[in-house]
C-alpha positions in Angstrom: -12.0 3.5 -19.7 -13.5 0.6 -17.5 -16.3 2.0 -15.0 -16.4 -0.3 -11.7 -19.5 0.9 -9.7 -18.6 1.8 -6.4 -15.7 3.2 -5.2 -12.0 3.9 -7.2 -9.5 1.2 -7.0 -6.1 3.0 -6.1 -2.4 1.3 -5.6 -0.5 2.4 -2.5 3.2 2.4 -2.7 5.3 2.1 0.4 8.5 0.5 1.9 9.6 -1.5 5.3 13.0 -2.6 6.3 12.7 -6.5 6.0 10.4 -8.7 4.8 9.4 -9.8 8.2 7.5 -6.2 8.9 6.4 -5.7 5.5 4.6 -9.2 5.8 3.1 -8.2 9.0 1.7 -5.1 8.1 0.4 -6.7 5.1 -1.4 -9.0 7.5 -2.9 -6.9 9.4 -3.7 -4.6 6.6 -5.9 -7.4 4.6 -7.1 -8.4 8.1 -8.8 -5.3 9.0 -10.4 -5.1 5.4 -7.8 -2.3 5.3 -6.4 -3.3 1.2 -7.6 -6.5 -1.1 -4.1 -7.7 -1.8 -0.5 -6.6 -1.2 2.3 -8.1 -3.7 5.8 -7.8 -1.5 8.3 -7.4 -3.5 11.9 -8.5 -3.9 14.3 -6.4 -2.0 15.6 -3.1 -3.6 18.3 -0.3 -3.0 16.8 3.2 -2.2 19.7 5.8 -1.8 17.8 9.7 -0.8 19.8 12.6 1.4 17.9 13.0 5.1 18.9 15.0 7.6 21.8 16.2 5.2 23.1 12.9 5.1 23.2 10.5 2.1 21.6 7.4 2.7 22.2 4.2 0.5 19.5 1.6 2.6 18.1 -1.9 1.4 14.4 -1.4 1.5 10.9 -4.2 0.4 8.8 -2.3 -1.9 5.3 -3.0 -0.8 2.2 -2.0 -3.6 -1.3 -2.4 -1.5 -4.4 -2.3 -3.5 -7.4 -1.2 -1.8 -10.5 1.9 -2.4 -10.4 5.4 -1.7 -12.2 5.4 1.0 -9.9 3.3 3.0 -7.4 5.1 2.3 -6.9 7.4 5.0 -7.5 4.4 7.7 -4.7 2.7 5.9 -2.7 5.4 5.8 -2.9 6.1 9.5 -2.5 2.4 9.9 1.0 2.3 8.0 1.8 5.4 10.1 1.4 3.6 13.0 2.9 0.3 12.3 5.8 1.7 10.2 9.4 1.9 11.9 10.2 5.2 9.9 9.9 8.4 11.2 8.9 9.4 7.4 7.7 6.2 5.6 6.8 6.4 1.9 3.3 6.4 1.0 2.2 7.0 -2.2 -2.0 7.2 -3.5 -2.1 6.2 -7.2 -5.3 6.2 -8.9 -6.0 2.9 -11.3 -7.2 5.0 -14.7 -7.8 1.4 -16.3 -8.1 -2.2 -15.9 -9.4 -5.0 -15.7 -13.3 -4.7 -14.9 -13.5 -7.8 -12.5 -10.3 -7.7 -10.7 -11.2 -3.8 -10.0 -14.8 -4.5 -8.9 -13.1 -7.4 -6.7 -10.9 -4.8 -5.2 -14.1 -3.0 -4.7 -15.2 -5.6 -2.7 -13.8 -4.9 0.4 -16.1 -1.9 1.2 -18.4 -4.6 1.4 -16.9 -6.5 4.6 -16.4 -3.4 7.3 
């Protein structure tokens, strides 16, 4: 495995409503130092039963890299901004890749 000094790069998985909000909070997200990059991805179909009633919603898929350690001000930052009453979020932890493009990811401890 690739060892990045510093902190553990980690992907965040989420998903807004429309492009519009998803570009927003990826905006503000990389403004605040918050996440390194955010790929938005092309719209997708998530069908899940809430409230005992099956939902069949078009959704943007949103995968946020950023550190550990910024994860739980992002978290509480897509809690905020996020029109859901309970909006997918999803910590994964990077095992590999690589070196550079983790240690840039890295980099954003540096800026706060």
């Amino acid at each position: 495995m690739s060892s990045v000094s510093g902190d553990n790069a980690i992907l965040v998985l989420t998903n807004l409503p429309d492009t519009s909000s998803a570009e927003k909070l990826a905006e503000l997200l990389i403004s605040e130092h918050l996440a390194a990059c955010i790929n938005i991805q092309a719209p997708c179909t998530s069908m899940y039963k809430w409230q005992g009633k099956f939902e069949k919603v078009h959704e943007i898929p949103m995968i946020i890299k950023t550190t550990q350690s910024h994860y739980p001000s992002l978290q509480a930052t897509i809690l905020k901004h996020h029109p859901n009453e309970l909006p997918e979020i999803i910590c994964v932890t990077i095992a590999d890749g690589l070196p550079a493009y983790l240690a840039w990811i890295s980099e954003i401890d540096q800026k706060n």
